[in-house]
C-alpha positions as CSV (number, residue, x, y, z in Angstrom):
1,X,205.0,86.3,43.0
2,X,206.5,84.2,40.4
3,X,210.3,85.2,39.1
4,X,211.2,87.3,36.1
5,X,211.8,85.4,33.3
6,X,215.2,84.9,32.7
7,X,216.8,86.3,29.4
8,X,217.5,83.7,26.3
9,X,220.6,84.0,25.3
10,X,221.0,85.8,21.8
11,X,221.5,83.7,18.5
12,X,224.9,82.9,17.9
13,X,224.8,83.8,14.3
14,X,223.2,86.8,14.5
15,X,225.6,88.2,17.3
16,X,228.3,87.3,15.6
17,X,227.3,89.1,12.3
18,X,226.4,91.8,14.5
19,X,229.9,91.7,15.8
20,X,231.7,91.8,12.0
21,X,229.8,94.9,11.2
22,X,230.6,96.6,13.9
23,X,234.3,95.6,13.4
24,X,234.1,96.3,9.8
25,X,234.4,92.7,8.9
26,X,234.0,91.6,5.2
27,X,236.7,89.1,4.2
28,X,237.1,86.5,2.7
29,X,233.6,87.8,0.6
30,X,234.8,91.0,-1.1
31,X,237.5,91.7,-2.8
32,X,239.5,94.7,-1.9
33,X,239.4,97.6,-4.5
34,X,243.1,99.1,-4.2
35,X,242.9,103.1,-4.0
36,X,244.4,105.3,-7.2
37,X,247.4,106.5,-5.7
38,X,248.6,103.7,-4.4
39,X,248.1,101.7,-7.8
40,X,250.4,104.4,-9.1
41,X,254.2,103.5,-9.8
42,X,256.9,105.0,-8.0
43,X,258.3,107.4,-10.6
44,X,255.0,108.7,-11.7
45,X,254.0,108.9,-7.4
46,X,257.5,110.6,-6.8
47,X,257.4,112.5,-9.7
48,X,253.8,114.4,-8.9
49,X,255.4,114.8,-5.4
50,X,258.5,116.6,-6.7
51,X,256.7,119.0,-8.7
52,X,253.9,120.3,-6.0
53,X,251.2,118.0,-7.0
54,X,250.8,115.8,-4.5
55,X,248.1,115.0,-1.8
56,X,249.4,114.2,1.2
57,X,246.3,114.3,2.9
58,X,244.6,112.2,0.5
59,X,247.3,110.0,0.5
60,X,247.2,109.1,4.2
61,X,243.5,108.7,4.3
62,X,244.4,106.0,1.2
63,X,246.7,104.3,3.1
64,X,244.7,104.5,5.9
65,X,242.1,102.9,3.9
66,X,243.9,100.3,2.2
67,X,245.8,98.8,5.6
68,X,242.6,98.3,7.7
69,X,241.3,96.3,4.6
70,X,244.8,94.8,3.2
71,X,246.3,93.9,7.2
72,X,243.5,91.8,7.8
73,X,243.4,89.7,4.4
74,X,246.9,89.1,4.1
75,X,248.8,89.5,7.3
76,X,251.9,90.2,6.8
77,X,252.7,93.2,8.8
78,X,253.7,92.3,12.2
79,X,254.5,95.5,14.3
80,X,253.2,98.8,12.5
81,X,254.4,102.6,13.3
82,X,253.6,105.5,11.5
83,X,256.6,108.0,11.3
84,X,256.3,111.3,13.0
85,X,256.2,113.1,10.1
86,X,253.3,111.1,8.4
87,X,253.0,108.5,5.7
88,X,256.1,108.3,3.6
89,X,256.2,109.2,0.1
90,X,258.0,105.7,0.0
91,X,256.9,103.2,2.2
92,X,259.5,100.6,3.5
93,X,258.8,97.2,5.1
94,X,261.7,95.0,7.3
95,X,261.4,91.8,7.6
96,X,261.0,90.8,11.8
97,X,265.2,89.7,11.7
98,X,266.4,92.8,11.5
99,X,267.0,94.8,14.1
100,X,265.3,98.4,13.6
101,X,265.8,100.9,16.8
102,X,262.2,101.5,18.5
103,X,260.8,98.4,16.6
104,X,260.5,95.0,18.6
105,X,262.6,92.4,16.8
106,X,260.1,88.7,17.1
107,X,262.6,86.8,14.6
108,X,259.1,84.7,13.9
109,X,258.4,83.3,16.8
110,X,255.0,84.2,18.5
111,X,256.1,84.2,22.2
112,X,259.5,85.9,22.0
113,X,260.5,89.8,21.5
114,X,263.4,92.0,22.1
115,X,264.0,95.5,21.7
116,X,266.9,96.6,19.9
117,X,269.0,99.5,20.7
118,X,270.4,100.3,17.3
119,X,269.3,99.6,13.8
120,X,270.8,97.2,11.4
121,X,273.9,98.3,9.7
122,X,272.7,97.6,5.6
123,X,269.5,100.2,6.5
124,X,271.3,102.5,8.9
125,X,274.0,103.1,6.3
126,X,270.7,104.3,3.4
127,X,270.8,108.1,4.7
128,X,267.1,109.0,5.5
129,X,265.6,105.1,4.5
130,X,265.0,104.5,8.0
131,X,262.6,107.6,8.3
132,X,260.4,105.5,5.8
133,X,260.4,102.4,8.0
134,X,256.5,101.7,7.9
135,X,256.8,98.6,10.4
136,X,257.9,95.1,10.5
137,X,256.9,92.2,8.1
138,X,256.7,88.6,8.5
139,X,259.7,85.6,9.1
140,X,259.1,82.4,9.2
141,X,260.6,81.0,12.7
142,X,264.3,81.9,13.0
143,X,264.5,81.8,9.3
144,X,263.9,78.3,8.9
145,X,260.5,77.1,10.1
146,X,257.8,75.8,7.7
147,X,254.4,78.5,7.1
148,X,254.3,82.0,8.2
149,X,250.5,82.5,8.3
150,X,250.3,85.2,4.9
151,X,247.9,85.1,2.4
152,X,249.7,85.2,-1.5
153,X,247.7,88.3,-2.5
154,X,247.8,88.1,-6.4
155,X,248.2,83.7,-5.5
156,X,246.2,82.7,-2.5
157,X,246.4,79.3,-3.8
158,X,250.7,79.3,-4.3
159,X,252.7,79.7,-1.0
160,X,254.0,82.6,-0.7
161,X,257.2,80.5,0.6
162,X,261.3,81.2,1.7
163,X,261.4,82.8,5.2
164,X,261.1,86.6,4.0
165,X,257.2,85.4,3.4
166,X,256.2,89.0,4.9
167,X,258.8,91.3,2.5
168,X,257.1,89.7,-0.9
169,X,253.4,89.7,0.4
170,X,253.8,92.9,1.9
171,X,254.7,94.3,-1.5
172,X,252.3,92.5,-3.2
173,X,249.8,93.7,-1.3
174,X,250.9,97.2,-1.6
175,X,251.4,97.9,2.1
176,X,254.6,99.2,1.4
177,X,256.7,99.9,-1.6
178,X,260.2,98.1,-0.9
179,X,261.0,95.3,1.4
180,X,263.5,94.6,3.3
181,X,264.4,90.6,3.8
182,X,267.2,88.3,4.0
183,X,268.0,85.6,1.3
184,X,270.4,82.4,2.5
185,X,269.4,79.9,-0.2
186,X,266.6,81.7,-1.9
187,X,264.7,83.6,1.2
188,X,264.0,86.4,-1.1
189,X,264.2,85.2,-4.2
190,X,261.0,82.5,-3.4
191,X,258.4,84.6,-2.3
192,X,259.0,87.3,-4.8
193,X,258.7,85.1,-7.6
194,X,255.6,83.6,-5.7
195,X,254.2,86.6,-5.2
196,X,254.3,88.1,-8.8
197,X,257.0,90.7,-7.3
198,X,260.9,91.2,-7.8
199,X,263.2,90.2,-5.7
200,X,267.2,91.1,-5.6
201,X,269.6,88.8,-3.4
202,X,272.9,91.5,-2.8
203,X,276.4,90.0,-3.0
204,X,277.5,88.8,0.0
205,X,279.4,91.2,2.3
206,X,279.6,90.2,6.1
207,X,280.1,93.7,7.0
208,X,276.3,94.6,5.7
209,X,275.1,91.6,8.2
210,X,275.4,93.2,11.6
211,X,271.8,93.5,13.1
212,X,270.9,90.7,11.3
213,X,269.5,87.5,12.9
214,X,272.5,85.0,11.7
215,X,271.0,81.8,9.9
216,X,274.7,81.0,7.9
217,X,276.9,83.8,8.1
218,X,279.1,82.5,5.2
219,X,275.7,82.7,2.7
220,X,273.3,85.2,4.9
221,X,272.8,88.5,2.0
222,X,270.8,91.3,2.4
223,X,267.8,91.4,0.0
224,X,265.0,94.0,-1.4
225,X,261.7,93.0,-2.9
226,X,259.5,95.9,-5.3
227,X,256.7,95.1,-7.5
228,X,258.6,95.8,-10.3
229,X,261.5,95.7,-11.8
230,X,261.5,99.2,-13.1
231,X,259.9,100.1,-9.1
232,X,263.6,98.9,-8.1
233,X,265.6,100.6,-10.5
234,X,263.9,103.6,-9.8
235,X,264.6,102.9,-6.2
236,X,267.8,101.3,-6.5
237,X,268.9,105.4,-7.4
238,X,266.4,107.5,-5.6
239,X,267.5,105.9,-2.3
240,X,271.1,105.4,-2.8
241,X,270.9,101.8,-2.9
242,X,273.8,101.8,-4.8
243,X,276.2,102.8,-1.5
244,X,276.0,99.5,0.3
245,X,278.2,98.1,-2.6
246,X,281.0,100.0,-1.2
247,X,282.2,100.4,-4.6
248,X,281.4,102.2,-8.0
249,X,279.8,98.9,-8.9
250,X,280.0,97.8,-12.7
251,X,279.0,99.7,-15.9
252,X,275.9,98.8,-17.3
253,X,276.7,97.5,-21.0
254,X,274.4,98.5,-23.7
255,X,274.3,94.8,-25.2
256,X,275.2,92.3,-22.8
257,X,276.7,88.7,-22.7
258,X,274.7,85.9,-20.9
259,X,275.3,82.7,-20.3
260,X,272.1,79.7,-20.3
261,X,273.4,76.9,-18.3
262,X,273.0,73.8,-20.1
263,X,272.8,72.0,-16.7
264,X,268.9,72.6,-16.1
265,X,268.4,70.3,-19.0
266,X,269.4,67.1,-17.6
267,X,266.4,66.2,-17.1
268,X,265.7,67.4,-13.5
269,X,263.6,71.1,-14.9
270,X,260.3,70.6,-15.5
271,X,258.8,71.0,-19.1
272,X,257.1,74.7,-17.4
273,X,260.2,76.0,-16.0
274,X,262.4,75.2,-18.7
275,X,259.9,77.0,-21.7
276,X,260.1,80.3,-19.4
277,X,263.6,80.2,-19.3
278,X,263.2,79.9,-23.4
279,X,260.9,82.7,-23.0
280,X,263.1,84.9,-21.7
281,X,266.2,84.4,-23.6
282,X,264.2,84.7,-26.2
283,X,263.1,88.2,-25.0
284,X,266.5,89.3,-24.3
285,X,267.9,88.3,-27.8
286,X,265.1,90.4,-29.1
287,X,266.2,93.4,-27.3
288,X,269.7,92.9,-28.8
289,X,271.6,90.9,-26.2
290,X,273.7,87.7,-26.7
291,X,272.9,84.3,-25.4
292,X,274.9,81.8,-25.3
293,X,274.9,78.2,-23.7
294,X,277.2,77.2,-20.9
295,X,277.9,74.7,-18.4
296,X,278.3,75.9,-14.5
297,X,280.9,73.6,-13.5
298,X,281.0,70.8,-11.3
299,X,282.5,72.5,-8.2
300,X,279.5,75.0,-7.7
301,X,276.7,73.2,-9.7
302,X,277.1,69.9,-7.6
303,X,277.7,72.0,-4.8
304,X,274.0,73.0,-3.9
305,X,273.0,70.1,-1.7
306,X,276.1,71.2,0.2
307,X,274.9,74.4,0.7
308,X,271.8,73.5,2.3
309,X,273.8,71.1,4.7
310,X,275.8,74.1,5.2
311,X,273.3,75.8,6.8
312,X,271.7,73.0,8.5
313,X,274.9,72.7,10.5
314,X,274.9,76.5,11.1
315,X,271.5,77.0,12.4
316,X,271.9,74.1,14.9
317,X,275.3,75.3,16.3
318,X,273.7,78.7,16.2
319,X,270.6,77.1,18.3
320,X,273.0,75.8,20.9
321,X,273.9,78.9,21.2
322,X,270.7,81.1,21.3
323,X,268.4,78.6,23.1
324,X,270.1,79.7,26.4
325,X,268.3,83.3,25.7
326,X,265.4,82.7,23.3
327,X,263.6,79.8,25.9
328,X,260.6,80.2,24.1
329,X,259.2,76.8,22.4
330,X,259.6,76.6,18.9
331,X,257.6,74.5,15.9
332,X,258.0,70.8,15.1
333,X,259.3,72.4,11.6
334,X,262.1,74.1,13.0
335,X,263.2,71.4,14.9
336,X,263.0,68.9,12.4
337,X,265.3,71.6,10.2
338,X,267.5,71.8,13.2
339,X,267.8,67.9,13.5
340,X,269.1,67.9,9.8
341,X,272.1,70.4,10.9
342,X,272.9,68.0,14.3
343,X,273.6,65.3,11.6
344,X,275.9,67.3,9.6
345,X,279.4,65.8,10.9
346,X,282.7,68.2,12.0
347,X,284.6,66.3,8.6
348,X,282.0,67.5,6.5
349,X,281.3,70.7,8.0
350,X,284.8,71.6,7.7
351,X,285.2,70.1,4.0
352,X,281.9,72.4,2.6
353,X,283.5,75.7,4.1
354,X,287.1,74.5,2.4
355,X,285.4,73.9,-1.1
356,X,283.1,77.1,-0.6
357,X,286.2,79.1,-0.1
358,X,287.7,77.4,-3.2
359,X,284.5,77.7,-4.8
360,X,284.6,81.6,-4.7
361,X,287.9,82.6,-5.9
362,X,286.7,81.2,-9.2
363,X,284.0,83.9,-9.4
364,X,286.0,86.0,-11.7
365,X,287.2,83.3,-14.2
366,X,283.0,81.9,-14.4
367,X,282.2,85.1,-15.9
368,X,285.2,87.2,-16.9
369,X,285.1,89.3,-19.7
370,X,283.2,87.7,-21.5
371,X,280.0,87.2,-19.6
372,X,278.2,89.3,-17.7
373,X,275.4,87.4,-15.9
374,X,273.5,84.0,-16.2
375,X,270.0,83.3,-16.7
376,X,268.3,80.4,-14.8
377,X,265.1,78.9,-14.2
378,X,264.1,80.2,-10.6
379,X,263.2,76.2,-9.4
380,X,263.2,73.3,-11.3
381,X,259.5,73.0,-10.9
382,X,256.4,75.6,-10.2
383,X,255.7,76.8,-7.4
384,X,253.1,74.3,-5.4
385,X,249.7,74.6,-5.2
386,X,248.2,74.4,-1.6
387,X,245.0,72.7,-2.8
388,X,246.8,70.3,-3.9
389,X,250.1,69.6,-2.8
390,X,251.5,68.3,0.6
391,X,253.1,70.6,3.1
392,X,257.0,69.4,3.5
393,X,257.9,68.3,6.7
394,X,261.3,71.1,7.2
395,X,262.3,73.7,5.0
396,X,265.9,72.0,4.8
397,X,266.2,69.0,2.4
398,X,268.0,66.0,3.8
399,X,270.3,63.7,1.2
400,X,268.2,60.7,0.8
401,X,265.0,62.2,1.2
402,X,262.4,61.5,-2.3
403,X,262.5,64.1,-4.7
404,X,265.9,65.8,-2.9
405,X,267.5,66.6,-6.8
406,X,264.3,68.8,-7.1
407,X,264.2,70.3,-3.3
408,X,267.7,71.6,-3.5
409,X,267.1,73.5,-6.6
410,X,269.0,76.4,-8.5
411,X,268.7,79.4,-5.6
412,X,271.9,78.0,-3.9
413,X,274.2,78.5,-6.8
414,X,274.5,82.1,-5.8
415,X,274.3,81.6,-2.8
416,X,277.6,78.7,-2.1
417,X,279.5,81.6,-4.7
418,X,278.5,84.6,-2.5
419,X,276.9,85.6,-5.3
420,X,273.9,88.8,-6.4
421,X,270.9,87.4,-8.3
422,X,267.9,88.9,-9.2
423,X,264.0,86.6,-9.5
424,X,262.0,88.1,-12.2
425,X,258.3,86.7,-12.8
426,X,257.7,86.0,-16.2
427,X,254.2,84.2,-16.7
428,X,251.6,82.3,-15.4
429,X,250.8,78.8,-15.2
430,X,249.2,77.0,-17.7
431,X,248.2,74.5,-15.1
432,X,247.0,76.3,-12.1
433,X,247.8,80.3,-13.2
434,X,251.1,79.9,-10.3
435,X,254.0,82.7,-11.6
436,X,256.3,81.6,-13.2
437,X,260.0,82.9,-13.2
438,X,264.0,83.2,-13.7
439,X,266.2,84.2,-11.9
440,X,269.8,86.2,-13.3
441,X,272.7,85.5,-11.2
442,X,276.0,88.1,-11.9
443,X,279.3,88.2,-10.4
444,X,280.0,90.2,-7.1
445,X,278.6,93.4,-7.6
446,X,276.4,93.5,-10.2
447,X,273.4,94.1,-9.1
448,X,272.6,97.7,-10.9
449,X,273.4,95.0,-14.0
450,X,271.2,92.6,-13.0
451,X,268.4,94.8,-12.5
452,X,268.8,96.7,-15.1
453,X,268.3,93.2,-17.2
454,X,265.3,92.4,-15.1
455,X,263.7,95.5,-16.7
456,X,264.3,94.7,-20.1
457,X,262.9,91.2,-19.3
458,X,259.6,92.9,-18.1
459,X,259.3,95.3,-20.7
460,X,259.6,93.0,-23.7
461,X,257.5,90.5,-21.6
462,X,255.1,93.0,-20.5
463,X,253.5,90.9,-17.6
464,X,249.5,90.7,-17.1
465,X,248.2,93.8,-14.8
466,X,247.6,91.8,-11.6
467,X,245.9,92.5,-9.0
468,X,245.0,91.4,-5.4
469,X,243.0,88.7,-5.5
């Protein structure tokens, strides 16, 4: 008797479409269609919720929904929890350097985890925010390694870029509401502006930093990213935001004094950058504000290379430090970023923290009385487009390097001066449709100023309805 025949195996393609359906597989074809109450904006959510006429039922399922479709496309969430009492009203993403008790902290590396006993200080102190903790977002590696794996959801061709990648896609995407990230020399400021979004650097205050994965203590800030402008207002007092200032904070003016430094326009901006920073004074002298041109002077504006060598030098004393207990290879990006720091010399180390301290007790003679915040161009250039341009080698520009006026660019003025600043999208590309944004630096604590201008920008402005793409 001859043998049974033995089975063919089955066509790859067809297994493998069998496989997707059954997993529910259907990117990159379609495009996500976002759910109604999660297109909704905060006031108007929280506002149907105050009075009775919310569905929290429906609202879970939509979440639900949304994540099993959104996770997969964008990936930016990283460690995911729902909260005993169900899906938050508000939904609150941290970005994977700060510590959140019951959360495992991976400070964006993909073989390394530890689990933290308490929660950072800046979110503990926000009386019932940590109840609304949805999960963890995406860092790039230790805060300065190149790519971080996310998808731009409104920009999948601009990079989402700075190393709190996960708190502006994760916004973006609507998978939560507010982000929690870090900003050193732009960290939140990058991919908010990338991403369409907002995104508020605080004022430097070590005491907010403990819990916090230290890139360069003396520039590290805590950072928030919304969708909008008027999403983080409307935050900014529904959570209390306001608290971590440790002060009163500053009176909002009704007509304020701002400052255009005359700086951009020597010749290093790009033609883009510097006709949305016209754009938006222009908006803002429309809605009955003075502007006014200035000149940042030489000890902070020449400053910014500095800062990045500043915390070059930081992260590689910092890695001599931590390698002993993170022994987990890292990327070729983060040690080339590291190998910029081990060049920084003791003399120059210890000249940058002299002029920084210098630097900042000049922060109330910049602005005074008689100005209340500065209006830059978020980069001297658009964001890049990945079809097109070249990935860079390390996030941390090296003096000599081609194109290193352009690299260091205008996010470390605030931070050298310890300084709040706000990035507020303002158009789209006429080239490739990248956004397009300023940013509004203020003196130490400003913020409820800053964003308060950010919402009159955005109003006047009154952005295209974007979607995810």
């Amino acid at each position: 008797m001859s043998a049974a025949p033995r089975p063919l195996p089955s066509d790859p393609a067809s297994s493998l479409n069998g496989y997707a359906e059954n997993a529910g597989i259907t990117y990159p074809d379609d495009r996500p269609e976002l759910p109604d109450l999660l297109e909704l904006p905060l006031a108007e959510r929280c506002g149907l919720h105050d009075r009775g006429e919310w569905d929290d039922r429906k609202w879970a399922e939509q979440n639900e929904t949304w994540y099993s479709v959104a996770d997969a496309r964008y990936r930016a969430v990283t460690t995911r929890r729902t909260p005993s009492a169900g899906t938050p009203l508000i939904r609150v993403g941290v970005k994977d350097t700060i510590d959140v008790a019951g959360l495992p902290t991976s400070l964006g590396l993909r073989h390394y985890r530890h689990h933290p006993a308490a929660t950072a200080r800046a979110l503990s102190r926000l009386a019932g925010v940590e109840e609304l903790v949805i999960g963890k977002v995406v860092s790039t590696e230790l805060n300065i390694g190149v790519g971080s794996g996310c998808v731009n959801p409104w920009f999948p061709h601009i990079d989402p870029a700075g190393s709190s990648t996960g708190a502006g896609v994760s916004v973006a995407a609507h998978l939560c509401d507010l982000a929690m990230g870090t900003d050193v020399l732009g960290s939140v400021r990058w991919p908010a502006g990338h991403c369409g979004t907002v995104g508020l650097r605080m004022t430097h205050d070590p005491g907010l930093l403990h819990g916090i994965f230290p890139l360069s203590p003396p520039m590290d800030a805590v950072g928030w990213v919304a969708r909008t402008a008027e999403d983080l207002a409307f935050l900014w007092q529904r959570l209390g935001m306001g608290s971590l200032l440790g002060s009163a904070g500053r009176p909002t003016p009704a007509r304020y004094r701002i400052g255009v430094p005359a700086n951009v326009r020597d010749g290093s901006c790009a033609p883009e950058m510097l006709e949305t920073l016209d754009l938006v004074g222009a908006a803002l002298t429309d809605d009955g504000h003075d502007l006014a041109d200035l000149r940042v002077d030489d000890e902070l504006w020449q400053r910014r290379g500095d800062a990045w060598q500043l915390c070059a030098r930081q992260a590689w004393d910092g890695y001599r430090q931590w390698r002993h207990w993170i022994t987990v290879p890292v990327h070729e990006s983060t040690e080339q970023a590291l190998e910029v720091g081990a060049r920084v010399t003791d003399g120059q180390y210890t000249e940058i923290l002299d002029a920084m301290h210098s630097c900042r007790q000049r922060n109330a003679v910049r602005f005074g009385e008689h100005t209340h915040a500065w209006l830059l161009p978020l980069d001297p250039s658009p964001p890049p487009d990945l079809r097109t341009s070249r990935p860079v080698a390390t996030t941390i520009p090296a003096p000599g390097e081609a194109d290193y006026d352009r690299r260091i660019g205008y996010t470390p003025i605030a931070s050298f001066a310890g300084l709040p600043a706000v990035a507020v999208p303002a158009r789209l590309s006429r080239v490739n449709r990248a956004p397009l944004g300023v940013q509004i630096v203020g003196p130490p604590g400003s913020e409820e100023r800053l964003i308060e201008l950010a919402r009159r920008v955005q109003r006047r402005l009154k952005p295209p309805d974007l979607r995810p793409a």
